[in-house]
N, C-alpha and C positions, 0 to 999 in steps of 0.2 A: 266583409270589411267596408266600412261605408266609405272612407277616404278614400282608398282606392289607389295606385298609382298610375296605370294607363299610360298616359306619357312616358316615354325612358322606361318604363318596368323593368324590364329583361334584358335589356340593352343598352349600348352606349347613345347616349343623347346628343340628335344632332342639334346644332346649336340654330335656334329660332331668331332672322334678323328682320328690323324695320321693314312691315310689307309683307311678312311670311302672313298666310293664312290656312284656313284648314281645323283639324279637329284638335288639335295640338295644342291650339292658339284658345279654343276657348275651351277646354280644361285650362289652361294657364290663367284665363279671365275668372274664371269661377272661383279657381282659389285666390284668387286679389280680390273679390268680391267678399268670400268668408271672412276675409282678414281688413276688410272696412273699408278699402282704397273704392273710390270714385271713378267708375266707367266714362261717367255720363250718360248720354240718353241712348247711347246705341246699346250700352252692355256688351251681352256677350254676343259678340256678331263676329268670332272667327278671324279679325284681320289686328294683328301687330303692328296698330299706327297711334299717334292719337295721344287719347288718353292712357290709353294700355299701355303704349312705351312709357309715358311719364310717368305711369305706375309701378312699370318695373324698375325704375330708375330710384323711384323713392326705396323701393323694396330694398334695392340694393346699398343705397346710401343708407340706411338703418339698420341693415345688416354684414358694411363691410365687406362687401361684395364687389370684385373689381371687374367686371364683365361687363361695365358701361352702354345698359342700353340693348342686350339681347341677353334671350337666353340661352347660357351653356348649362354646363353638367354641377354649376356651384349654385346656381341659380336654381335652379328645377331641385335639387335636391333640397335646401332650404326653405323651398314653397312648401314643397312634400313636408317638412319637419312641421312647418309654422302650423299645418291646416290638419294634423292628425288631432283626431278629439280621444277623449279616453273610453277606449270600449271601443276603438276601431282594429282593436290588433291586438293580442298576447304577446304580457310583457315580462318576463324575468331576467336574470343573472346569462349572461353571455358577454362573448368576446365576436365581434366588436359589438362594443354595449347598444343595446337600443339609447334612442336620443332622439327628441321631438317634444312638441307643443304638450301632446298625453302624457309622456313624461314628468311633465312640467306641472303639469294641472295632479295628475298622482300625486306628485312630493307636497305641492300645496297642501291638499287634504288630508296627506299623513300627520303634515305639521301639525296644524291647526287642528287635528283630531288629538294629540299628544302623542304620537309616535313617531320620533323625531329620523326625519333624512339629513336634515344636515342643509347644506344651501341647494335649493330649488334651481338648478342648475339644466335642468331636462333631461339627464345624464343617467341612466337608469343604474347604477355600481351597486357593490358589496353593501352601502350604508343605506342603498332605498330598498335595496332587497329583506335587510334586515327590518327594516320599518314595518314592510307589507306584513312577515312572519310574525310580528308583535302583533300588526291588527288581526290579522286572520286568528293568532292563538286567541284573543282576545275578545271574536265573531264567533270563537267553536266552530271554524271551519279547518281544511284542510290546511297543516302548514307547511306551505311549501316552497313561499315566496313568490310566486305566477301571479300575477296581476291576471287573472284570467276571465271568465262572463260573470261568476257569481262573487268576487272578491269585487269588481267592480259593479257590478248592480248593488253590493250593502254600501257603498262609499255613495252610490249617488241617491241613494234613501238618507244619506245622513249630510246632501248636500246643503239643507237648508241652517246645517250647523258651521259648514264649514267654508262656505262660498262666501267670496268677499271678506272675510274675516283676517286682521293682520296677527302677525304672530312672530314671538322676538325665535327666531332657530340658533338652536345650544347647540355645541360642538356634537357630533356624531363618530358612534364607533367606526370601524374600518370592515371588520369581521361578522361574518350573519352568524347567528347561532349552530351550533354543531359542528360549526368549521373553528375548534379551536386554533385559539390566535398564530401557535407557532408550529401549528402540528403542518402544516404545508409547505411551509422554507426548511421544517428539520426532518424530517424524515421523508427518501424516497421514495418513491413509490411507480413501480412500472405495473401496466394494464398490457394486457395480451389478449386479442380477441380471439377467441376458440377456432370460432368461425363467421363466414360473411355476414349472415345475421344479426349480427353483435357488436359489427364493425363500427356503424352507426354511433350507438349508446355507447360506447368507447373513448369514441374523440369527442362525442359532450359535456362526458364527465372532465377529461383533460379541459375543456374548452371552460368549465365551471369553474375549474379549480385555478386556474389562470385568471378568470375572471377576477375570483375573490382574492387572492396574491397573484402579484404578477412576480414573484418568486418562488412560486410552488415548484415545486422538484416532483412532479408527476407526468410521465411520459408513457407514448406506447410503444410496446417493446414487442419482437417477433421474439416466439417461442423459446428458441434456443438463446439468444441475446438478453436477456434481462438483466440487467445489472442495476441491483436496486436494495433498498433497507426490505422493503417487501413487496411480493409479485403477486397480481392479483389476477388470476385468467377466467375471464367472463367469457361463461358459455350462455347457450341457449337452453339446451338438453341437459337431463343428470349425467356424467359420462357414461359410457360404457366402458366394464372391464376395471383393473385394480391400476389408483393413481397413489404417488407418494404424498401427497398433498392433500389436507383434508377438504371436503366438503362443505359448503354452506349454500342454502336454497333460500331465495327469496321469494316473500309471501305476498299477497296483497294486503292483508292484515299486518304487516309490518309496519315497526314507525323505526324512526333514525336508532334510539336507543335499545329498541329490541333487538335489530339487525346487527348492532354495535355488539352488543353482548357473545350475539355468537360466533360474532367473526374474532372478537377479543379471545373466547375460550379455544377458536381453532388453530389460532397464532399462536395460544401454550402449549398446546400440545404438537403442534407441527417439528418434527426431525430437520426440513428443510434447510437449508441456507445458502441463499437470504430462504427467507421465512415467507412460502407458499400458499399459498389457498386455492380455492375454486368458488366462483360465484358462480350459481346457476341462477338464471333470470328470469327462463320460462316466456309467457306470457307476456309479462310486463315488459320486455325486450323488444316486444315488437310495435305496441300500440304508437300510435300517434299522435302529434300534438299535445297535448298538454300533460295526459298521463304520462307519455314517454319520457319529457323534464321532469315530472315529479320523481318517475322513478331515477333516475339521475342524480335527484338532488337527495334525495335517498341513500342512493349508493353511498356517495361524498361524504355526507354528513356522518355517516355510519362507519366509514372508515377512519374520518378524522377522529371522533369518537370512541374508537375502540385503538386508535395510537396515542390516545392520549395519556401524558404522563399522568 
């Protein structure tokens, strides 16, 4: 990640006063330098006096910032926003949303490509998510809504269409595709992780599905407790031994609609109630990073999909 956070990363940030020096101080200069402010002739020379304060001071008066003068945890975190560039970080659909400068520079280029986000906000929701899924179905790439290395490497191949260019932004939908519109506030939905494994890919999907409604009625639920329109228990393994609950195995060859389908025919014939399944995940359960959202988004789609009226 070329941005980087370093400063405050992993922790709470102590707050930098008039006179603080050290390495702190000039990661903090760097990023006022990225974002055009005037050092003057010393630059980055590690000391919090100067022009550095008067640059922090503008930083803050331009951004509403009440920390007058040093930096705290309001300050540092909105330097971090302003100075992320796009292709420093993987961006999709979560809770709390990503938000920053990449952000910002994404929706621009959706826009102005005709894949509309809605107001260029830096806010990465349900309506930039939807946007990415248009271009990428539109790239013949994966759809999956990840703003990830190569979704972003065709955007900035097509920067010299879309950079600097103004563009009026028409209202935008709320809902990314496959997550029909009401199928998340109307039907329950409890997840049960099998086992530890799985734990993970569990509460992302929940974390998804919040994302895209913040009224979706999708919880995790321990085994016995489910109380739900339908229980979904994601394993890792095929089970072993005889389950009342049918079966469905996901593939890697899978798309949302395929999945959709046989989770749809295992909810007809299911005796259960509520209405049971078994997701086995395998593989794709465990990858990381960006496979592991996709299969995620996978899941979701495929359920909302196959609950659909």
């Amino acid at each position: 990640m070329r941005n980087g956070r370093r400063y405050g990363e992993d922790h709470e940030v102590k707050p930098i006063l008039p006179g603080g020096r050290g390495a702190a101080v000039e990661d903090i200069q760097r990023r006022l330098l990225s974002l055009g402010y005037d050092l003057g002739p010393t630059g980055v020379d590690g000391v919090f006096l100067g022009r550095t304060r008067e640059a922090i001071v503008r930083f803050q008066e331009e951004n509403a910032i009440d920390e007058e003068g040093f930096v705290g945890e309001k300050t540092w975190a909105a330097l971090v926003d302003a100075t992320f560039a796009l292709g420093d970080r993987m961006l999709y659909l979560r809770l709390p949303y990503f938000h920053g400068r990449d952000v910002q520079v994404l929706q621009g280029a959706l826009n102005s490509l005709g894949f509309s986000c809605g107001e260029e906000d830096g806010i990465f929701g349900a309506a930039t998510e939807r946007a990415v899924r248009e271009f990428q179905r539109n790239c013949g790439q994966p759809v999956d809504g990840i703003a990830g290395a190569e979704t972003v490497r065709t955007i900035e191949h097509l920067r010299h269409v879309w950079d600097g260019k103004e563009v009026r932004v028409p209202e935008s939908g709320r809902v990314a595709p496959g997550r029909i519109s009401d199928v998340l506030s109307r039907v329950s939905i409890a997840l049960v992780a099998c086992d530890v494994s799985v734990e993970d890919l569990t509460s992302r999907v929940v974390n998804l599905a919040l994302a895209t409604d913040a009224g979706a009625r999708v919880i995790i639920a321990e085994g016995g407790d489910a109380q739900a329109d339908v229980v979904a228990h994601l394993c890792s393994e095929q089970p072993a031994g005889e389950y009342r609950e049918p079966v469905v195995t996901l593939s890697a060859s899978d798309d949302a609609r395929m999945l959709a389908q046989r989770i749809r025919t295992a909810l007809q014939v299911t005796e259960c109630h509520p209405r049971e399944l078994r997701l086995v995940v395998g593989e794709l359960g465990a990858e990381d990073g960006q496979d592991a959202q996709r299969t995620v988004v996978l899941l979701l789609d495929a359920l909302c999909l196959a609950l659909a009226r």
